[in-house]
C-alpha positions as CSV (number, residue, x, y, z in Angstrom):
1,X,0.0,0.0,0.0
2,X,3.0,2.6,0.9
3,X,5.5,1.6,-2.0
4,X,5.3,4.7,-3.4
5,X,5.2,6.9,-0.5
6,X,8.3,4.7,0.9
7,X,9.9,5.2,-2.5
8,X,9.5,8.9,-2.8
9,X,10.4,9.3,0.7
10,X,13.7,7.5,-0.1
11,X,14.9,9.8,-2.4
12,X,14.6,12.4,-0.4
13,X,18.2,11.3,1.6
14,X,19.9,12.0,-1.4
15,X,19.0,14.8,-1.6
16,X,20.4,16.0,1.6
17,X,24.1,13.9,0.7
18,X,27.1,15.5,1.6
19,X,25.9,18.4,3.6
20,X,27.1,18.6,7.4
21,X,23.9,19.4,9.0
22,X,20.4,20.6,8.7
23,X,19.7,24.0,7.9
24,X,16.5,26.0,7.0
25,X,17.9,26.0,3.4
26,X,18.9,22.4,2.5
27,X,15.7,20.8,4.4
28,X,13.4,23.7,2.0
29,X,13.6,21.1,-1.1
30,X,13.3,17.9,0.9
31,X,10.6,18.9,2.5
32,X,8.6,19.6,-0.6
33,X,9.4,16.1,-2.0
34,X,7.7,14.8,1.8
35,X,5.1,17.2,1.0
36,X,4.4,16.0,-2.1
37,X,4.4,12.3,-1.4
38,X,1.8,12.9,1.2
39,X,-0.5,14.7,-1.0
40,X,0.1,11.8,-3.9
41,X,-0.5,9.2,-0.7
42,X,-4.0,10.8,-0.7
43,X,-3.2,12.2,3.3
44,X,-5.6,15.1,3.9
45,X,-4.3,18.6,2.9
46,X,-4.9,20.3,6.5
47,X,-3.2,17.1,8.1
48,X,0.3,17.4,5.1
49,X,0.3,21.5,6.3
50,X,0.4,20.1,9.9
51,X,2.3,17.5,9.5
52,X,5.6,19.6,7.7
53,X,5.4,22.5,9.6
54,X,6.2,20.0,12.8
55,X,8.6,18.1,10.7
56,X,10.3,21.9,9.6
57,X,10.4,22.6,13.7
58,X,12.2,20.1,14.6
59,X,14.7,19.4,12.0
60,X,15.9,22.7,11.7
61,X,19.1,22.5,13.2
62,X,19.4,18.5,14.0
63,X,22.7,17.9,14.9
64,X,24.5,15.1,12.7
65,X,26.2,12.6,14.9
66,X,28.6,10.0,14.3
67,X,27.7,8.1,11.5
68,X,24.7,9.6,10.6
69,X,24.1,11.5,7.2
70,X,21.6,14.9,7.2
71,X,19.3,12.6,5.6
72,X,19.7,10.2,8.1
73,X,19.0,13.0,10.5
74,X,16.0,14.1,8.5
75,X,14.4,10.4,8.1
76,X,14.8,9.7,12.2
77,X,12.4,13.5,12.9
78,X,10.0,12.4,9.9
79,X,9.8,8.9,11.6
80,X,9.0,10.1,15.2
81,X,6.5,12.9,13.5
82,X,4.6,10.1,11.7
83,X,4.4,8.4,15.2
84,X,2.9,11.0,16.1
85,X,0.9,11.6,13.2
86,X,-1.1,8.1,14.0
87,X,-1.3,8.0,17.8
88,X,2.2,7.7,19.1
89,X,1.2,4.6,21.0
90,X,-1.1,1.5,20.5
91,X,-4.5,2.0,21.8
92,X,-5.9,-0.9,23.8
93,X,-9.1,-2.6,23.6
94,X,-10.8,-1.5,26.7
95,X,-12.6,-4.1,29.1
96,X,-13.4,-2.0,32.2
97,X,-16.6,-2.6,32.8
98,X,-19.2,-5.4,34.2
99,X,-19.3,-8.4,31.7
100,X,-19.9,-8.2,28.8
101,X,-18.0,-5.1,27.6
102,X,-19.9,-4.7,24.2
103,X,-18.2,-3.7,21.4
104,X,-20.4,-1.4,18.8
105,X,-19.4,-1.9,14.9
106,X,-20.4,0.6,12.7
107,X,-19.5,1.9,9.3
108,X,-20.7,2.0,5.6
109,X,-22.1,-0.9,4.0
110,X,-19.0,-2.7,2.3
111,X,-16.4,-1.2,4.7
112,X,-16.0,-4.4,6.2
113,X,-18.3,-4.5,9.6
114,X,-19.4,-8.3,9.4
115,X,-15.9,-9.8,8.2
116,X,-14.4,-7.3,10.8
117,X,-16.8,-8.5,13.4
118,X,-15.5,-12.6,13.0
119,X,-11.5,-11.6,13.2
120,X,-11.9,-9.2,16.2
121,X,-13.8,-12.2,17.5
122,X,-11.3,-14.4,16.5
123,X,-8.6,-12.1,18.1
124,X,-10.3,-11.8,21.4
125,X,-10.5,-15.3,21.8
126,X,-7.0,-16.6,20.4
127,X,-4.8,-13.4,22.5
128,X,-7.1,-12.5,25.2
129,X,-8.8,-15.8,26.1
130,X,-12.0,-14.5,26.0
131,X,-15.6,-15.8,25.7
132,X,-17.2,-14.3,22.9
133,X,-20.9,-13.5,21.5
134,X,-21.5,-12.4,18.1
135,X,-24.6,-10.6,17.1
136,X,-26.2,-9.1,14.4
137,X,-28.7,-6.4,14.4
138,X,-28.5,-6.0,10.5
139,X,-32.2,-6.9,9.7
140,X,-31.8,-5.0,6.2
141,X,-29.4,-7.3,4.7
142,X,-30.7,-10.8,5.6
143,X,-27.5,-12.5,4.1
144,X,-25.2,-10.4,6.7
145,X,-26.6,-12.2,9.5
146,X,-26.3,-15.6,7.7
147,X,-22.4,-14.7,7.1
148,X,-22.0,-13.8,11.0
149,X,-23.7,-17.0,11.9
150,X,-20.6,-18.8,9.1
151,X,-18.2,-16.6,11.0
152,X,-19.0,-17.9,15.0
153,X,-19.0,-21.6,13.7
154,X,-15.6,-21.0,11.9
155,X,-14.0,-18.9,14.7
156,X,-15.4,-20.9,17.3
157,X,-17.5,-17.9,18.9
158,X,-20.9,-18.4,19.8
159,X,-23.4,-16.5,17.8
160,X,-26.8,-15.2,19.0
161,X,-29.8,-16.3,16.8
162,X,-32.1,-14.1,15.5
163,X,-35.9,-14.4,14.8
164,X,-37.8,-13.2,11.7
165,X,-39.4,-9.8,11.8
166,X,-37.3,-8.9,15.0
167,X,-36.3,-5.2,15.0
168,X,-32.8,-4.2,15.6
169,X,-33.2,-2.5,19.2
170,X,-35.2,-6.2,20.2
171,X,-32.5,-8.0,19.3
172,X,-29.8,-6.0,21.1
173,X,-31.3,-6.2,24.4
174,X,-32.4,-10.1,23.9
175,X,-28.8,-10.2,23.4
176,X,-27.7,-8.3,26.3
177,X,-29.7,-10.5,28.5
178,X,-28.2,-13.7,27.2
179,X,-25.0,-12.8,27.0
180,X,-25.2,-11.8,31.2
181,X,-27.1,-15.3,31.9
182,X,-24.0,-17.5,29.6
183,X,-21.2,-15.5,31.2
184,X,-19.9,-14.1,28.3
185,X,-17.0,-11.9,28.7
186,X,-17.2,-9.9,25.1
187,X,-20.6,-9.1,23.0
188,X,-19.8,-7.9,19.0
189,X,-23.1,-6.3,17.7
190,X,-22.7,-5.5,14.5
191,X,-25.0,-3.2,12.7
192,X,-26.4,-2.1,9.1
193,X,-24.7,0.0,6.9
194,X,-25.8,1.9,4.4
195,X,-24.0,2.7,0.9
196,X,-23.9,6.7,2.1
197,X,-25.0,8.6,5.5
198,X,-28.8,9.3,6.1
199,X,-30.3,10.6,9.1
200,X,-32.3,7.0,9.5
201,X,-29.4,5.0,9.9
202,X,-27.8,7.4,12.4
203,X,-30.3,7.1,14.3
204,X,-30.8,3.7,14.4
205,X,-27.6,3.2,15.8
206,X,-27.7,6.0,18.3
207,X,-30.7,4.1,19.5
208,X,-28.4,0.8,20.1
209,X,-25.6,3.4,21.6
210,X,-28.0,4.6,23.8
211,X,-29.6,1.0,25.0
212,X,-26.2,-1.5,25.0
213,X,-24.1,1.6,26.6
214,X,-20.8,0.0,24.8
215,X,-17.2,0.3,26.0
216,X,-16.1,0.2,22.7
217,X,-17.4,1.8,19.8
218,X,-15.5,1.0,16.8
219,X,-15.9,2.6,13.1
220,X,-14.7,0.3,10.6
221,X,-13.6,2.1,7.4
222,X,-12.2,1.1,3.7
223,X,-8.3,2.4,3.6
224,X,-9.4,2.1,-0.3
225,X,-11.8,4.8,0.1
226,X,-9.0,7.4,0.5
227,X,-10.3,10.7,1.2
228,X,-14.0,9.8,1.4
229,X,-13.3,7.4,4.5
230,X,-11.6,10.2,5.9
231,X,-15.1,12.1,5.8
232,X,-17.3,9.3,6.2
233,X,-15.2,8.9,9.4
234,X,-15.4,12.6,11.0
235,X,-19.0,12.5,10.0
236,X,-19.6,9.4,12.3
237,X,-17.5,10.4,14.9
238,X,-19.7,13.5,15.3
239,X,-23.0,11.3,15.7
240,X,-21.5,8.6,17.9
241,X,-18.6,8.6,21.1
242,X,-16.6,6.7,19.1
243,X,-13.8,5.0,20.7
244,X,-11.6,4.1,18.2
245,X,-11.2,3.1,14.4
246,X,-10.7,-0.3,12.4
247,X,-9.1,0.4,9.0
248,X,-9.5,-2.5,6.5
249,X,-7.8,-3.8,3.4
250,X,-4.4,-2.7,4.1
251,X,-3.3,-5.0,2.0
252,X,-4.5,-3.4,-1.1
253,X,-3.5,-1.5,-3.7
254,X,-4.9,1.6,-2.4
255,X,-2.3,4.9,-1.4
256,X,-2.3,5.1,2.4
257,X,-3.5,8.4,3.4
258,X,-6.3,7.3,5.0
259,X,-4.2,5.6,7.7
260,X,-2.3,8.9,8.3
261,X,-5.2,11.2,7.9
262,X,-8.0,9.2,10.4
263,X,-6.6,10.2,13.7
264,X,-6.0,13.6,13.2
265,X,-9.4,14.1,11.3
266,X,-11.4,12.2,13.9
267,X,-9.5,12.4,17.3
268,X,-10.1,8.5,17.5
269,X,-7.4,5.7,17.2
270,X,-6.6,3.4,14.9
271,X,-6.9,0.2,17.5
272,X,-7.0,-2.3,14.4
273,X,-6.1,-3.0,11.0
274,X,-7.3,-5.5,8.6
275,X,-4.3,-7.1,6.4
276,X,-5.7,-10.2,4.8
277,X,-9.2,-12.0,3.5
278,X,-8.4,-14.9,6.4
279,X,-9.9,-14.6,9.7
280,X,-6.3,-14.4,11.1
281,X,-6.0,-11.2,9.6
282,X,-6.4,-8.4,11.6
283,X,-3.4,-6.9,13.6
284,X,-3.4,-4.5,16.5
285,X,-2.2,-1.1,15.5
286,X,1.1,0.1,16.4
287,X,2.0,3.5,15.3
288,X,5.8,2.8,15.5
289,X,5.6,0.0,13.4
290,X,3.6,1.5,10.5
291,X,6.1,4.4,10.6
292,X,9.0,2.1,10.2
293,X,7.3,0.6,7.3
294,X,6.4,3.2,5.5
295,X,9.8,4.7,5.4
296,X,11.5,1.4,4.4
297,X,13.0,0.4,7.5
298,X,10.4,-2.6,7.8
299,X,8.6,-4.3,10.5
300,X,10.9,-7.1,12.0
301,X,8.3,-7.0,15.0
302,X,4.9,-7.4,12.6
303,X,6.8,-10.5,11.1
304,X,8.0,-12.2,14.4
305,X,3.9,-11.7,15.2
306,X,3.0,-13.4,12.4
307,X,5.5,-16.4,12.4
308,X,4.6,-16.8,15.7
309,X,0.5,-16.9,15.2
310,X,1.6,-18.8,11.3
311,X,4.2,-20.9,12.2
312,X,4.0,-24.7,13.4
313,X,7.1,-24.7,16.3
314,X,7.2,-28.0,16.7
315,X,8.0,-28.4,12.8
316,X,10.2,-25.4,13.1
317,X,12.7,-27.1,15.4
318,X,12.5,-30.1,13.6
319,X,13.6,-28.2,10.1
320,X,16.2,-26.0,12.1
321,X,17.8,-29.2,13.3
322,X,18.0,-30.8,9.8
323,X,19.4,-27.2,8.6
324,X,21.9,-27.2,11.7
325,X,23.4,-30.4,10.6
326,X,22.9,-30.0,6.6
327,X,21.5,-33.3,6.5
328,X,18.1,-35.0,6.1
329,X,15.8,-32.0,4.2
330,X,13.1,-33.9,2.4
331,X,9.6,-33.4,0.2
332,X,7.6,-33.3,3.5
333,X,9.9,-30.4,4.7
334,X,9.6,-28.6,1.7
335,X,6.0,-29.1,1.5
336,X,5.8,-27.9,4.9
337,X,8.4,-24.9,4.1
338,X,5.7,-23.3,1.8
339,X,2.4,-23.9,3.9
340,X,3.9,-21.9,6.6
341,X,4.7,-19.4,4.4
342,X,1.4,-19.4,3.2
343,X,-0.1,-19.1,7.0
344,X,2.1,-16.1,7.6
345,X,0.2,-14.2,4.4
346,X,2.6,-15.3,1.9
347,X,5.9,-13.5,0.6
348,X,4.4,-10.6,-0.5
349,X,3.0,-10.2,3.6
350,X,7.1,-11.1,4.4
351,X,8.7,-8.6,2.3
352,X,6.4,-6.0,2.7
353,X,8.0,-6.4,6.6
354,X,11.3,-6.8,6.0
355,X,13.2,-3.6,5.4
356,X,13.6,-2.1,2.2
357,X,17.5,-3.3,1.4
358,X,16.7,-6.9,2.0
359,X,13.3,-6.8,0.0
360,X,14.7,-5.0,-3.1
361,X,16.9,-7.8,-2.7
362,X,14.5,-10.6,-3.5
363,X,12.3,-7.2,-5.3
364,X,12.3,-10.0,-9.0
365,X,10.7,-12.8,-7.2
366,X,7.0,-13.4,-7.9
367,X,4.9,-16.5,-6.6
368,X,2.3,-17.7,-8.7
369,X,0.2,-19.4,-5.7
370,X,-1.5,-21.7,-8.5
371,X,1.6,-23.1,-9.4
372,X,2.0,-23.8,-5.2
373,X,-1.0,-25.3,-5.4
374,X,-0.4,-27.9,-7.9
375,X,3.3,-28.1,-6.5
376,X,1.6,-29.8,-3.2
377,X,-0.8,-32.0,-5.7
378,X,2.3,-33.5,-7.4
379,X,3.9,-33.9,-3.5
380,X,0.8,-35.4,-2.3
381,X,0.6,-38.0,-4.8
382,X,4.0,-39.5,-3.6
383,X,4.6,-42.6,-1.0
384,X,5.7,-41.6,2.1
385,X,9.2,-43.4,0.7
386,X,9.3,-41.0,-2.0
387,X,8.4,-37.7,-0.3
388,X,11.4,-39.2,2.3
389,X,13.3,-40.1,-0.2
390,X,13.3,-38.2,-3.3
391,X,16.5,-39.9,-4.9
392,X,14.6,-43.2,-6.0
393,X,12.2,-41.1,-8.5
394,X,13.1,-42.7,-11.7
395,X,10.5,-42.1,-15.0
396,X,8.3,-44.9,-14.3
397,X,7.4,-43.6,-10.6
398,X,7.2,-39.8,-12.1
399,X,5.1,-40.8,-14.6
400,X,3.0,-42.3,-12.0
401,X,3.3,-39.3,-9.7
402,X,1.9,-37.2,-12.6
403,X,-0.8,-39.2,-13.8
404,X,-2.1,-39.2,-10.2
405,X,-1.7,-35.2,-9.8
406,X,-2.8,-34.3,-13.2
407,X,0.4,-32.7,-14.4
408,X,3.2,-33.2,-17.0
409,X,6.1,-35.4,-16.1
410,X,7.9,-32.0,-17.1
411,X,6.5,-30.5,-13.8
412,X,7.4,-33.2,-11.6
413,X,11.4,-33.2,-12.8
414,X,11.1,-29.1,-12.6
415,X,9.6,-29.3,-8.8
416,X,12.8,-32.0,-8.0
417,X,15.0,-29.2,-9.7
418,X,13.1,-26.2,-7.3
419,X,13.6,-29.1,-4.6
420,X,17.2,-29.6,-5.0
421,X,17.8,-25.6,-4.8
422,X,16.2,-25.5,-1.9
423,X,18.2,-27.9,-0.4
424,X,21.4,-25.9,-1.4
425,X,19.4,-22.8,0.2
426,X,19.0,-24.6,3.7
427,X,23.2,-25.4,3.7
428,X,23.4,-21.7,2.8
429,X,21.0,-20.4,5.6
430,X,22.9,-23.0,8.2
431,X,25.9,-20.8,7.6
432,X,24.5,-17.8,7.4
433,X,23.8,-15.0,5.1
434,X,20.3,-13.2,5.1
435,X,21.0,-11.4,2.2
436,X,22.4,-14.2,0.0
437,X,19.1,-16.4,1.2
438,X,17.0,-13.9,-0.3
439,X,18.6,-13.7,-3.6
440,X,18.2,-17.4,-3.7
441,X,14.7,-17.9,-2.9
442,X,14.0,-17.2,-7.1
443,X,14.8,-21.0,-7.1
444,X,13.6,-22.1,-3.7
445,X,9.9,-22.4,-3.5
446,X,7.6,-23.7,-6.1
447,X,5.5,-20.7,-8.0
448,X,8.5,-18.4,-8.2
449,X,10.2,-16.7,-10.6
């Protein structure tokens, strides 16, 4: 989403090369390029005029120490101004209150409420061990409370079922009452939308404000609206006491300003972000982090998250063993090497992480996940001998193995030739080397190119 803002805000270092400090002169052309790759990042004017005249303030007369290049210098106030710019610190969920501390979605139709509803639910019980109900008091849109009720059985929440001809306010305090009697420690309500603001729907849910009395209410908005979710946002947050916002499909192609322009516009934190279509993928907010992304330094803490939520350990220590001692790397490894992968939100999720010099190294490798796919067809249609022991393929087992996954022979010898690569990569990674691991990885992992 911030590729070009992290790009244009690269070039502005040098820019600044070879002068010995920052001056009111040298910082007046760098500061244009920021400007300008705000404005391009769709961030709100008033919030860009804000934003630089802070950024002007404090870099006037930064002192270059050590190593450190006026750019360098320049980058490090930018990054703590950006901070700044989306909250400084992570904003909690709050659950101060008698159980259950009801959490309030609302938002446009299409932002995102319902899916939003099932991962906070998801979140709540996977990181705070809590016991959570789901409800729906969207009686416009009959198939949103369907999809809520998909969303409890797949998350494992309990969902609250609704009868036919029930009005939204009925439902929310038959809810209320159900969720005290089960113990529940969290209620989600989520709520209609509508595909623009009218008076009707505001006060419907001023209405279901006024009778749950929520701890949280939360305004879930489309980063791909840009500007408009900006406004859609302050207008919202003028009708409700909204606590905080959930800013969805991050992981679009969309420009970014809306994540740098919601908090200043509103006065409300971003307290989630939604980064993939999976349940698993909504993250906490952290203003720190975002900043070090968007100006290429990465986030080393995001990905340690997300191994940590993605990644089988127990399978983990078995593969670092085998890469301590170079030995015994096999089809069920590799196999495995790739779902994980595919658990942590693939390698476009990794290297938009890492920071910008190791990901422009691997910046030519693509992963066509079809090709993946069929890649664990043609392992699944080995023996357990073969996946172990990939040297006794000859032609009249590959042909075999083909037949059975519905491929070429020509695809089975190419994923033993992506196999034996990656075997070379796992000596290479036991000795070390991040960099050279990345520049490898064209030939590592089935899809890629």
């Amino acid at each position: 989403m911030f590729d070009n803002l992290t790009n244009r805000l690269s070039g502005v270092i040098k820019t600044l090369r070879g002068e010995a400090r920052l001056t009111e002169n040298n910082i007046q052309e760098a500061l244009r390029e920021v400007r300008m790759a705000l404005l391009e990042a769709d961030v709100a004017l008033p919030v860009v005029k804000e934003f630089i005249a802070r950024v002007k303030e404090k870099a006037v007369g930064e002192e270059v120490i050590g190593s450190l290049t006026p750019g360098q210098a320049l980058v490090g106030v930018v990054h703590r101004e950006l901070i700044a710019l989306m909250g400084g610190e992570r904003a909690e969920i709050s659950f101060s209150t008698v159980p259950p501390a009801v959490i309030l979605m609302a938002g446009l139709q299409g932002a995102g409420k319902t899916t939003s509803s099932g991962k906070l639910a998801k979140w709540l019980m996977e990181e705070k061990k809590k016991k959570v109900l789901l409800v729906s008091c969207d009686t416009y849109r009959p198939a949103a409370i369907h999809q809520l009720e998909l969303l409890a059985r797949q998350t494992g929440a309990e969902f609250f079922p609704v009868e036919a001809g029930q009005r939204p306010d009925e439902i929310a305090a038959s809810a209320l009452t159900f969720a005290r009697r089960h113990f529940h420690d969290v209620m989600i309500v989520d709520t209609a939308g509508r595909l623009a603001i009218d008076e009707a729907m505001m006060a419907e849910i001023r209405e279901l404000e006024t009778l749950l009395n929520p701890i949280e209410t939360l305004f879930v908005v489309d980063a791909m609206q840009g500007q408009d979710a900006v406004n859609t946002a302050k207008a919202f947050a003028e009708a409700l006491p909204l606590t905080g916002v959930i800013l969805t499909k991050l992981d679009g192609d969309a420009r970014g300003g809306a994540a740098l322009s919601v908090l200043q516009v509103t006065g409300k934190p971003i307290k989630f972000a939604g980064v993939a279509e999976k349940l698993t993928g909504l993250e906490q907010f952290h203003p720190d982090r975002m900043a070090s992304r968007i100006l290429g330094m990465g986030d080393v803490l995001g990905l340690l998250d997300e191994a940590r939520r993605g990644v089988d350990h127990h399978e983990a220590e078995k593969l670092a063993k085998k890469m301590k001692s170079g030995k015994g790397f096999d089809l069920n490894d590799f196999k495995m090497q790739f779902q994980q992968m595919r658990n942590m939100g693939g390698m476009d999720a990794v290297m938009d992480k890492l920071p910008a010099q190791l990901s422009h190294a691997a910046q030519n490798v693509k992963i066509d996940d079809k090709v993946m796919g069929r890649t664990e067809g043609i392992i699944n249609a080995m023996t357990p001998q073969e996946r172990a022991k990939p040297e006794v393929l000859k032609a009249s087992r590959k042909r075999r193995i083909a037949a059975g996954a519905g491929v070429t022979v020509q695809e089975v010898n190419r994923l033993l030739a992506q196999f034996e690569q990656a075997q070379k990569m796992m000596k290479m990674m036991s000795k070390g080397g991040m960099t050279k691991m990345l520049r490898g990885l064209k030939g590592m992992l089935p899809g890629m190119r």
